[in-house]
NUZA-249430 format. One record per residue (C-alpha): residue number from 1; z, x, y. Coordinates in nm, 3 decimals. Example, Ala and Ser with C-alpha at 12.3 -4.5 7.8 and 13.67 -1.06 7.14 Angstrom:
<sites>
+-----+---------+---------+---------+
: num :      c3 :      c1 :      c2 :
+-----+---------+---------+---------+
:   1 :   0.780 :   1.230 :  -0.450 :
:   2 :   0.714 :   1.367 :  -0.106 :
+-----+---------+---------+---------+
</sites>
This chain:
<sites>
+-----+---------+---------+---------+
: num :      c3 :      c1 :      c2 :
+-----+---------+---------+---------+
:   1 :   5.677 :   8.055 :   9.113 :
:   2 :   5.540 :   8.393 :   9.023 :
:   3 :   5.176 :   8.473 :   8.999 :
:   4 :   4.982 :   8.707 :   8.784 :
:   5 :   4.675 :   8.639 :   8.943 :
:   6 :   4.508 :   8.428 :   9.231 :
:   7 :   4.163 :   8.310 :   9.356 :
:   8 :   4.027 :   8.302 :   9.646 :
:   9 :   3.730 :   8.079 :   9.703 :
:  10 :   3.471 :   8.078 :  10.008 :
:  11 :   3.249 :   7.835 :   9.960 :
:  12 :   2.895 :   7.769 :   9.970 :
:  13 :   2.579 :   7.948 :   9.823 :
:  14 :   2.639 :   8.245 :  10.034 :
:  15 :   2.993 :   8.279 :   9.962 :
:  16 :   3.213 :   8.421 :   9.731 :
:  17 :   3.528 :   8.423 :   9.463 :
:  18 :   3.824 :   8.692 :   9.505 :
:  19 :   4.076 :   8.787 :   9.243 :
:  20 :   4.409 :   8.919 :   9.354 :
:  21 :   4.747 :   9.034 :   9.125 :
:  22 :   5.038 :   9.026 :   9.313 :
:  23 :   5.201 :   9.265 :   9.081 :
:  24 :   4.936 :   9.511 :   9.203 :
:  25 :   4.870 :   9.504 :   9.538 :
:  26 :   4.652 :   9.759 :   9.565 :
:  27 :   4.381 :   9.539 :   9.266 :
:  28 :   4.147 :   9.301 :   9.443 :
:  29 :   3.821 :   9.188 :   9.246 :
:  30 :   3.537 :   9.007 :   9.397 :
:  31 :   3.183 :   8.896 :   9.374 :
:  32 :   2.910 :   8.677 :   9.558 :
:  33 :   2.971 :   8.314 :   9.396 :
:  34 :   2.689 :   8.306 :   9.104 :
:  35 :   2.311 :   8.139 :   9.181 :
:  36 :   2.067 :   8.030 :   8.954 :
:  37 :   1.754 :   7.819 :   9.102 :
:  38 :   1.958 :   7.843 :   9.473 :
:  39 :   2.255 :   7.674 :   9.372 :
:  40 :   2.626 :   7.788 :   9.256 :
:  41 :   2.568 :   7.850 :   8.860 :
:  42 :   2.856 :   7.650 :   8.732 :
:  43 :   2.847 :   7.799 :   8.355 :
:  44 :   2.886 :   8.192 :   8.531 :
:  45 :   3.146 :   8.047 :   8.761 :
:  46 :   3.338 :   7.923 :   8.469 :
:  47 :   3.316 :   8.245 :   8.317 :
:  48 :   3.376 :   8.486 :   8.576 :
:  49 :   3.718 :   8.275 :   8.621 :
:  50 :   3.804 :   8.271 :   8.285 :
:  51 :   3.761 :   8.625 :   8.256 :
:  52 :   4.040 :   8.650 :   8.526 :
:  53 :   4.243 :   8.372 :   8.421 :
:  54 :   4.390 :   8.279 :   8.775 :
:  55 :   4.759 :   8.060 :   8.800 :
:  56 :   4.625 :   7.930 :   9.139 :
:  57 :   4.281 :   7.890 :   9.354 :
:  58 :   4.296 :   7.894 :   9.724 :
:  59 :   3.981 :   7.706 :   9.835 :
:  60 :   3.846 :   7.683 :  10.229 :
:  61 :   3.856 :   7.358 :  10.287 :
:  62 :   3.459 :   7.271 :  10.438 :
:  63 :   3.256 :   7.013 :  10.606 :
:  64 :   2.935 :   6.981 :  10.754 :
:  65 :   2.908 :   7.161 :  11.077 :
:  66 :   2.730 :   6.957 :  11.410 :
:  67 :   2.332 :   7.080 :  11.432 :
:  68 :   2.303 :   7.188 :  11.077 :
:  69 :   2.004 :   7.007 :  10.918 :
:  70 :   2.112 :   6.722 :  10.614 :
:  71 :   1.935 :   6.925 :  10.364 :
:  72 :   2.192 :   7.232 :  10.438 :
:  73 :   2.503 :   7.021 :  10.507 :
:  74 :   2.376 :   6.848 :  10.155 :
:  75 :   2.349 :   7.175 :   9.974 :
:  76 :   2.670 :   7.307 :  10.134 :
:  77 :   2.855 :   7.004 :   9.988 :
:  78 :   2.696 :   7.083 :   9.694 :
:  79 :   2.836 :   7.386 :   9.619 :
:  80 :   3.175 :   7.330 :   9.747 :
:  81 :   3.175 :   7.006 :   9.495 :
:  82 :   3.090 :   7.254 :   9.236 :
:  83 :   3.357 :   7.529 :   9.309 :
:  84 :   3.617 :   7.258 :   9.280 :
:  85 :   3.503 :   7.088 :   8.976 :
:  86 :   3.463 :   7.422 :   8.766 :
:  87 :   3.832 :   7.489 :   8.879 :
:  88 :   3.930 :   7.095 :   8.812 :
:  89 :   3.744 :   7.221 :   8.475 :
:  90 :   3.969 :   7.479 :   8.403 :
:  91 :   4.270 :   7.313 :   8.489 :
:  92 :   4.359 :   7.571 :   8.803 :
:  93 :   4.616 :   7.430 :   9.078 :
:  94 :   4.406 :   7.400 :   9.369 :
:  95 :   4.549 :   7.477 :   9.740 :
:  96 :   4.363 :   7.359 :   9.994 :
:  97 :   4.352 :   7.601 :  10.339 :
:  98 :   4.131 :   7.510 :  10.644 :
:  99 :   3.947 :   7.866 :  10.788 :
: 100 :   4.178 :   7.820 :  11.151 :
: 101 :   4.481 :   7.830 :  10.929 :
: 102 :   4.469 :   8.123 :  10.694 :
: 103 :   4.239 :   8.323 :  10.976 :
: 104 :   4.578 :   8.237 :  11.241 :
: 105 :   4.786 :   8.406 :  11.010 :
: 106 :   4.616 :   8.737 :  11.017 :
: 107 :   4.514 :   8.679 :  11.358 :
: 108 :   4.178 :   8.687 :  11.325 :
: 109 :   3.871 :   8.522 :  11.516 :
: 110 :   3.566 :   8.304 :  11.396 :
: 111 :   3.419 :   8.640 :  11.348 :
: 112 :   3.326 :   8.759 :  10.994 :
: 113 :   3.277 :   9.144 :  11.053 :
: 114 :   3.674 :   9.078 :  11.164 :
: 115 :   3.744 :   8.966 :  10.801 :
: 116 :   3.589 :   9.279 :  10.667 :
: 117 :   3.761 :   9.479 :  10.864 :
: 118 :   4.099 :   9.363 :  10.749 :
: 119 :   3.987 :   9.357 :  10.357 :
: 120 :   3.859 :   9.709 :  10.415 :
: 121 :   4.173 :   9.825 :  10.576 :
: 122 :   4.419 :   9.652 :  10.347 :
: 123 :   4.236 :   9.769 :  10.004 :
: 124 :   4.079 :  10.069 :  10.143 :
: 125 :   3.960 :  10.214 :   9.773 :
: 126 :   3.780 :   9.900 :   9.696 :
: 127 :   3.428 :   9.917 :   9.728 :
: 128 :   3.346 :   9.537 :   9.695 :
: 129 :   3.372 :   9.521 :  10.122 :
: 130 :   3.123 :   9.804 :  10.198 :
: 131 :   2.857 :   9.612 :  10.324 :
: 132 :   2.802 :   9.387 :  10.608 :
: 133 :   2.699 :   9.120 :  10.429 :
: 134 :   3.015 :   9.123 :  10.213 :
: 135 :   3.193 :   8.893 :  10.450 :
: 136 :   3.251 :   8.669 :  10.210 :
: 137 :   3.380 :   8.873 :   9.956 :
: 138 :   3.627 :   9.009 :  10.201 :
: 139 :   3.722 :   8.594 :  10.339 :
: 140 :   3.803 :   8.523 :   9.968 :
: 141 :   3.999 :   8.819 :   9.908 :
: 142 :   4.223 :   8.715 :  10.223 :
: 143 :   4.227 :   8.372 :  10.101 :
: 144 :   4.349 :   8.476 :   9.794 :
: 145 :   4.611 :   8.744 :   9.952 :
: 146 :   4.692 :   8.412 :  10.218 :
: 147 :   4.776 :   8.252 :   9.873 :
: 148 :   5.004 :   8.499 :   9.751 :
+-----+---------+---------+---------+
</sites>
């Protein structure tokens, strides 16, 4: 199947949604996932995919990490519950892609500033990397590339 577009998804409050086009290589769109009140904004995350119109979402599969407090591994599940129910929304096939799989087949580490690096090098014009804390900008654009 050919794709016009596909979305990348890294979940959680601090993460973020990536737009690729296969048919241009060289386009990748992304943004911090929306907040309102310190939690994903569902209405602005069905709009910003809408706008884009992706055939496919490739979402990090999550789950709570050992040592992280129930209120955090509560709000994490949270937001990954309402990632996939704004794409369930929209009717989006969903792929599924744990963070050891799609970062093996780049051959990257656990480390985030490796992620970057990659996005940064493979769309070097884009400007939505430039920042450190634009890890998760860069994850979803490589989930989304993965997808692809």
């Amino acid at each position: 199947m050919t794709y016009t577009c596909i979305m990348g998804i890294d979940p959680g409050m601090s993460g973020a949604v990536a737009f690729y086009y296969p048919d241009k290589p060289q386009l990748i769109s992304a943004y911090d996932v929306p907040l309102a009140a310190r939690q994903i904004n569902p209405a602005a995350l069905y709009d910003l995919i809408r706008q884009h119109s992706p055939d496919m979402a490739v979402v990090e599969i999550v789950h709570a990490m050992p040592k992280q407090g129930v209120s955090s591994s509560f709000n994490f599940g949270m937001s990954y519950g309402t990632a996939l129910g704004v794409i369930g929304a929209l009717k989006i096939p969903v792929v599924h892609v744990s963070p050891t799989k799609w970062k093996k087949y780049y051959g990257l580490s656990a480390d985030k500033e490796e992620a970057r690096g990659l996005a940064i090098s493979k769309w070097p014009a884009c400007l939505h990397f430039r920042r450190k804390k634009d890890n998760g900008r860069a994850e979803a654009a490589l989930m989304a590339l993965y997808g692809a």
